[in-house]
N, C-alpha and C positions, 0 to 999 in steps of 0.2 A: 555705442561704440562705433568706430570706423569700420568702415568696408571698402576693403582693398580686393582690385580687379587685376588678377593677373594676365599679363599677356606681355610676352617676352624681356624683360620677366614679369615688371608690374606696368598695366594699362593705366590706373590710375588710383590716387586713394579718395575715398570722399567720409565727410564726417568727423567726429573730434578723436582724438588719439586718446585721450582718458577723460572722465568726465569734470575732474577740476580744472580743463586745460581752457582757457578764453577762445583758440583760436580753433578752426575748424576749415578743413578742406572741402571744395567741393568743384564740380565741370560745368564749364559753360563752352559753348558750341565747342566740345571737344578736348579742354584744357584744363587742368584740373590747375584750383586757385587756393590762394591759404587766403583766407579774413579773416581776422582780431574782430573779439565783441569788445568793447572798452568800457561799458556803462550796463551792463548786465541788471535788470530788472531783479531787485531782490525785495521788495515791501509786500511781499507773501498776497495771498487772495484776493480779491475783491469780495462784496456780499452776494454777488451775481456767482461768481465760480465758486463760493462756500455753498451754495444755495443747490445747483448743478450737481456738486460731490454730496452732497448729501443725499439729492433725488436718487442719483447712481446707486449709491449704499443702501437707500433702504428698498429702492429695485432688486437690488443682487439679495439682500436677505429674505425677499418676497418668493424670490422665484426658489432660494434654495427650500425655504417651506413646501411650497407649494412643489417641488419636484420629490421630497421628501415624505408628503401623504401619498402611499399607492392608487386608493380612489381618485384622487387626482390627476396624479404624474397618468394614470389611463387615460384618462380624457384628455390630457395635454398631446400626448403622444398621436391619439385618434385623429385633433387637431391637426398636428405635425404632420402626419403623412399624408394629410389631403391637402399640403402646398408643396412650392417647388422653389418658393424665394430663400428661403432660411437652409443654412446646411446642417445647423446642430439642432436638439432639441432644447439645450439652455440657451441658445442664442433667441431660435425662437417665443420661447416663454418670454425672455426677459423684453426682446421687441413686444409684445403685445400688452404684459405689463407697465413697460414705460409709456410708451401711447397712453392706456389709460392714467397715469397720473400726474397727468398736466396740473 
């Protein structure tokens, strides 16, 4: 959706007004622009981003297991608090599990 910045009244809008609309606002050095998409990409996936969604999907069913056994979700969590990159604990599982499943 659009996000509109107010300032006396409005600064500026950027972004599409609804999501079947083609055309979309956005600011360059200060000026907010409309551009038309006209030829919108619609031949759905490649086997590369079928491939990618799939890795995601069965990442996020991994970590939901694996957050779901208590014996583990403990050791996840022991994991967790000894870094300082990651702010959730599913974010982190899921980063480590994805790494390993190249």
């Amino acid at each position: 959706m659009s996000k509109i910045t107010f300032e006396t009244p409005v600064k500026y809008v950027q972004g599409k007004l609804s999501k079947s609309d083609n055309s979309y606002f956005s600011v360059r050095n200060g000026k907010a622009c409309l551009t038309k998409c006209y030829n919108q990409y619609d031949g759905g996936n490649t086997e590369q981003q079928q491939a990618a969604r799939q890795r995601f999907a069965d990442v996020q069913r991994q970590v939901t297991a694996e957050l779901a056994d208590p014996v583990k979700r403990e050791e996840w969590e022991a994991l967790f608090a000894a870094q300082d990159k990651h702010h959730t604990l599913r974010g982190f599982v899921f980063a480590m599990l994805y790494s390993e499943s190249s």
